[in-house]
C-alpha positions in Angstrom: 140.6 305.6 111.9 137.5 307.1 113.7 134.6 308.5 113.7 133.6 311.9 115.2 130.3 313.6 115.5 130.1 317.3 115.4 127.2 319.8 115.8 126.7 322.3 112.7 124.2 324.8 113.6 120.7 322.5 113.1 122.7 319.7 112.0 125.2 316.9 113.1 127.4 316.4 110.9 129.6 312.7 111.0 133.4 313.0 110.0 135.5 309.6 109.7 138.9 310.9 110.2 142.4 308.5 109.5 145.8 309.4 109.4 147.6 310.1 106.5 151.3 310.3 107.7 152.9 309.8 110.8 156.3 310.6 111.9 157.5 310.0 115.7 157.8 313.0 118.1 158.3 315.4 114.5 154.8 315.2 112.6 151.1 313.7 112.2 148.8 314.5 109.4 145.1 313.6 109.2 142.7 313.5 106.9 139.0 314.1 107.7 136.4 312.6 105.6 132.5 314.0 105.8 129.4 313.3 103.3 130.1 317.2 101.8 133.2 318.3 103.5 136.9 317.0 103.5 139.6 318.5 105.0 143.4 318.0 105.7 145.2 318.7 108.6 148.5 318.3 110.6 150.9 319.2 113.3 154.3 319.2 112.8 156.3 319.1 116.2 159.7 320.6 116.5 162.2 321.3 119.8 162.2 324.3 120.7 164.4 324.7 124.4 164.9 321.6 127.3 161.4 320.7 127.6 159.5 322.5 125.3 158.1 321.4 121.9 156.7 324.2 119.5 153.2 322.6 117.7 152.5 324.2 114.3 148.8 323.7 112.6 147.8 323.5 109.7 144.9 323.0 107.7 142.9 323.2 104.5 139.2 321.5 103.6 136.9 322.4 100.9 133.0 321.3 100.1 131.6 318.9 98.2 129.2 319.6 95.6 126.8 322.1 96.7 128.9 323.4 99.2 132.1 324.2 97.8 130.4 327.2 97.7 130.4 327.9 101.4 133.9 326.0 102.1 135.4 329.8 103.2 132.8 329.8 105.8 132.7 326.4 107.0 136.3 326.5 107.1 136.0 329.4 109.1 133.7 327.9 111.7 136.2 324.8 112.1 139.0 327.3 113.2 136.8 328.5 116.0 135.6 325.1 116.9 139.2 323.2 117.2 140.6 325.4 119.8 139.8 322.0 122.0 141.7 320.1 118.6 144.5 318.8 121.2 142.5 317.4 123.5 140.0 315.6 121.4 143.2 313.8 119.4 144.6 313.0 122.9 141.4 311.7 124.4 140.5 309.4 121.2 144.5 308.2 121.4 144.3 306.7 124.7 140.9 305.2 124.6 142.8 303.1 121.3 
């Protein structure tokens, strides 16, 4: 578990984020936590040549309260924002 902070247009917005299920070399699935957002997401790892590993992403959140009305949007600003995902979930599992 950790927490990450994230800028939202005038706002920073504070996400706890834990895993949910983890598999060895096949699968991890997290679950972010925010005061009016939570989202699931995952990456399911599969084989795919000698040393190649194909990463498929998913991922689904939805708003809290007031704005489960603008979940479409925010969901759409967190696909633009995690193309660095990979990196980020590296960085905070070595400094654990």
């Amino acid at each position: 578990v950790w927490k990450e902070w994230r800028t939202v247009g005038p706002k920073t917005m504070v996400a706890t984020i834990s895993v949910a299920q983890f598999e060895k070399d096949a699968r991890l699935e997290l679950h972010v936590a925010a005061q009016q957002f939570a989202m699931d997401l995952g990456f399911r790892l599969t084989p795919d040549g000698k040393a190649l590993t194909r990463v498929d992403y998913h991922c689904d959140g939805k708003g809290r309260g007031f704005m489960s009305l603008f979940s479409k949007m925010i969901m759409r600003s967190v696909e633009k924002q995690d193309d660095d995902l990979l990196v980020r979930l590296r960085k905070q599992v070595e400094q654990t």
